[in-house]
matplotlib code that plots the C-alpha trace (Angstrom):
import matplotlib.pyplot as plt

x = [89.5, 89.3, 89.8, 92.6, 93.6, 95.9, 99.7, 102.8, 102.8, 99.7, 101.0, 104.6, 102.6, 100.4, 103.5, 105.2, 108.2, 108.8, 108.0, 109.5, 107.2, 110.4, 111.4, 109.3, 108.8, 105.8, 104.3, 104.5, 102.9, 100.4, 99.2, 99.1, 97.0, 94.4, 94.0, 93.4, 90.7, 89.1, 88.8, 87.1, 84.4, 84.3, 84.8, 86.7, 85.4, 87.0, 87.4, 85.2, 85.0, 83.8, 82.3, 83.5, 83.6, 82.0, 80.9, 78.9, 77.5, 73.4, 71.6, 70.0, 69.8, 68.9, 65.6, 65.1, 65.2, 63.6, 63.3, 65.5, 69.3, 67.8, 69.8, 72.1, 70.6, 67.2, 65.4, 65.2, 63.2, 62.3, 64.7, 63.4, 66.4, 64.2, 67.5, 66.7, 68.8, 69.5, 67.5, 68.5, 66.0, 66.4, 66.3, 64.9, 67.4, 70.7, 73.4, 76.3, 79.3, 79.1, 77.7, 77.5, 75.8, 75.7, 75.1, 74.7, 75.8, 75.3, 74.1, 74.4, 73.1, 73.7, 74.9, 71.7, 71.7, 69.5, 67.5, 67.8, 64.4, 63.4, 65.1, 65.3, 68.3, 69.1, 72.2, 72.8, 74.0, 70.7, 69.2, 65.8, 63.8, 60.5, 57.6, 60.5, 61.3, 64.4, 67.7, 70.0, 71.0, 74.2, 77.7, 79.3, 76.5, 75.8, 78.6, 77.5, 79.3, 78.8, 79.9, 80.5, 82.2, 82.5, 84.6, 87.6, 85.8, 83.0, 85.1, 87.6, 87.2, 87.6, 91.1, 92.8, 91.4, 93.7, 97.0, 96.7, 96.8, 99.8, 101.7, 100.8, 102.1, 105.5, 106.1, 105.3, 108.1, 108.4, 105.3, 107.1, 110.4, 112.1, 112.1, 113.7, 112.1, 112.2, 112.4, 113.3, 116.8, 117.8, 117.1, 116.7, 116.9, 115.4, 111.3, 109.5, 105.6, 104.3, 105.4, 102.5, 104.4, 104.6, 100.8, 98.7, 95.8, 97.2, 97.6, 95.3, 95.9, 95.2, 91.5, 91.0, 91.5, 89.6, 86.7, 86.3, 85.4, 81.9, 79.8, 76.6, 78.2, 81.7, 81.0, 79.0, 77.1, 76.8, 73.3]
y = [221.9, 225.5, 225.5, 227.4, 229.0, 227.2, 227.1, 226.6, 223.3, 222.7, 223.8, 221.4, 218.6, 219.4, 219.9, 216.8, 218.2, 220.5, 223.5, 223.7, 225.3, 226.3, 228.5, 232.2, 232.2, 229.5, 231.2, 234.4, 231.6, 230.7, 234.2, 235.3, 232.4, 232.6, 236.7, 235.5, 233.1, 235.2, 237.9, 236.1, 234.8, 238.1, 237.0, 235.3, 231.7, 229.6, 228.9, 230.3, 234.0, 234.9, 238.2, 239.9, 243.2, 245.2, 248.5, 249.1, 251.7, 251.9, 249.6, 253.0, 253.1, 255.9, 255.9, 258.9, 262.4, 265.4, 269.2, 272.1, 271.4, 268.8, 266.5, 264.2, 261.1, 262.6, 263.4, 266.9, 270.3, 273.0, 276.1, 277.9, 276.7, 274.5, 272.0, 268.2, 266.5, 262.2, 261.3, 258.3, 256.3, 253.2, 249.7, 247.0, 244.7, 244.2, 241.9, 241.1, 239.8, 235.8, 232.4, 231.1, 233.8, 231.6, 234.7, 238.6, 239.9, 243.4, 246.3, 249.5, 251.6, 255.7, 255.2, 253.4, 249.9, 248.0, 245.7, 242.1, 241.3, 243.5, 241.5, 238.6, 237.0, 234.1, 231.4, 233.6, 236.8, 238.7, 240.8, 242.5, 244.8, 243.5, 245.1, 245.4, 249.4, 250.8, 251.0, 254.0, 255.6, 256.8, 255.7, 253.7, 253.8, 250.3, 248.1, 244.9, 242.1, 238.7, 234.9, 233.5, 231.1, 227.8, 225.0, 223.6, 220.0, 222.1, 223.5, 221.0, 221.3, 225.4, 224.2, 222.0, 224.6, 227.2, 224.5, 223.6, 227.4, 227.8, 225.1, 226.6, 230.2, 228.8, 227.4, 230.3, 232.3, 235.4, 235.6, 234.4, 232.2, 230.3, 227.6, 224.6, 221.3, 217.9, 215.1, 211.7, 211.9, 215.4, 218.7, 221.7, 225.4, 227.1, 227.9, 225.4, 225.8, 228.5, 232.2, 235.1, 238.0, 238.5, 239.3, 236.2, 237.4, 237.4, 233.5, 231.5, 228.5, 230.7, 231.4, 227.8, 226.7, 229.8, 228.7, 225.2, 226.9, 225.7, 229.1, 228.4, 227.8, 230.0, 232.5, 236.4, 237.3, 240.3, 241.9]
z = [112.1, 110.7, 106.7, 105.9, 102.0, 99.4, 101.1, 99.2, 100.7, 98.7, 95.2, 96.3, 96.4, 93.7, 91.0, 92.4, 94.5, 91.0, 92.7, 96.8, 99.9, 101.1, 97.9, 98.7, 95.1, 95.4, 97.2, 94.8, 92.0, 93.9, 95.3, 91.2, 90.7, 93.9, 92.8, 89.0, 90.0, 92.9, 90.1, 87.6, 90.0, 91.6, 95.0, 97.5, 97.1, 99.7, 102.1, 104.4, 105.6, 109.0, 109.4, 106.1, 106.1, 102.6, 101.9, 98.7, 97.1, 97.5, 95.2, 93.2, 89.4, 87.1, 86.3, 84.1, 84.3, 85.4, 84.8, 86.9, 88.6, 91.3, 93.7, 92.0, 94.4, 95.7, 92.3, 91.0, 91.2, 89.1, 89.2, 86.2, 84.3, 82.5, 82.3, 82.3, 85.4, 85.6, 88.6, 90.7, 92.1, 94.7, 94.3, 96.6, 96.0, 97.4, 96.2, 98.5, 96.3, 96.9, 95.7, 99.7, 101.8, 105.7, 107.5, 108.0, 111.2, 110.7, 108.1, 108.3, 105.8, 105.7, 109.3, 110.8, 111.9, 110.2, 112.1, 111.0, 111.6, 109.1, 106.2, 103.9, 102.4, 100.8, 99.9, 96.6, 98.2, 97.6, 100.6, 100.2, 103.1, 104.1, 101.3, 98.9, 101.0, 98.7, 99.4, 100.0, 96.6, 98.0, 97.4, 99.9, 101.8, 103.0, 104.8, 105.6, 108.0, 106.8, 106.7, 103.7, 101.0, 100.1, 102.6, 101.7, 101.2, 98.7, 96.6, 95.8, 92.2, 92.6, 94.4, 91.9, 89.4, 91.2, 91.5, 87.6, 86.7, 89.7, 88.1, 84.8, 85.5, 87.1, 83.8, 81.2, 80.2, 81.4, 83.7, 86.7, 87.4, 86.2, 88.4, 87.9, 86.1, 87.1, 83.6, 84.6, 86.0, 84.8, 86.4, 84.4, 85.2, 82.3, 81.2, 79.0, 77.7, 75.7, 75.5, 75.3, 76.5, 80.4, 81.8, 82.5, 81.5, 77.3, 77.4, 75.9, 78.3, 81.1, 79.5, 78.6, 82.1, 83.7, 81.8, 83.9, 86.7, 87.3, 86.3, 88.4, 91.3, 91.9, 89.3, 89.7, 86.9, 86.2, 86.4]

ax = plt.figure().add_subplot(projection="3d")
ax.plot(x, y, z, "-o")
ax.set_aspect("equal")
plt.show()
């Protein structure tokens, strides 16, 4: 069976009936709370993507500087200006934005194909050339085609993660309802929980539960 994303069906069950799969706001909730996830690990996550499509801007980094007006990715020359110019110089390492790399299909880098042969990648989203050859210095240079994520039975933890903070959001006052509640017998119409303005990202709770998210295997560092 092919995994599919969190449905509103999902977040229904997960809140008890309290929030409907029928009701297009659930949905709404539980789109807010995939993209707030997916942006603190800095990726997609789950479930699986097949043949992703990125471009990224060449792996360069400035490495100094040198004398005269030079070329802003290429290094720099002498022009009797005597005027120090940043020079960017290449990297041999390439890092595709996932924890689950399962497959490349395709790079192309300044409009070449690369041949696959001719590289090395491994589960972590890192992708070197053989002898560590540089790659492009240009922006948006590399696009890459690739498989990758975690499965809907791997990243069950990520998935309840992303439900709690759903339920959570649908319940924060004036972030994004209200939507009825369900106490015992009675059914009520109005917010409940804490109030921290409207944006998500100001509530304490939301932090809290953000930080559960298993770091070493969901979460980009940044380098």
């Amino acid at each position: 069976m092919t995994d599919i994303d969190l449905q509103p069906a999902d977040l229904e069950q997960y809140t008890l009936g309290r929030l409907s799969a029928s009701d297009p706001r659930t949905q709404t909730i539980l789109s807010a709370a995939l993209q707030a996830v997916r942006s603190y690990c800095k990726w997609y996550v789950c479930p699986v993507v097949t043949d992703d499509v990125i471009t990224l801007d060449g792996p360069g980094h400035w490495g100094g500087y040198g004398v005269g007006m030079g070329s802003l990715y290429g290094g720099s020359y002498y022009n009797g200006t005597g005027t120090l110019v940043p020079r960017r110089v290449g990297s041999g390492t390439l890092f595709l934005p996932t924890k689950n790399l399962l497959s490349i299909t395709s790079i192309v880098e300044d409009g070449n194909p690369i041949d696959l042969s001719t590289v090395q990648w491994s589960r972590s989203g890192v992708v070197v050339k053989q002898a560590m050859l540089p790659w492009s210095t240009n922006l948006s240079s590399i696009t890459v085609t690739y498989t990758h994520g975690w499965s809907v039975a791997q990243a069950q933890d990520w998935r309840s993660l992303a439900l709690a903070i759903a339920d959570r959001m649908s319940m924060v006052r004036g972030l994004i309802g209200p939507f009825p509640t369900n106490i015992g017998p009675y059914r009520l119409g109005g917010f409940y929980g804490e109030s921290r303005g409207s944006l998500p990202n100001s509530a304490t709770w939301l932090d809290d539960l953000l930080a559960l998210i298993d770091m070493k295997r969901y979460v980009i560092q940044e380098i």
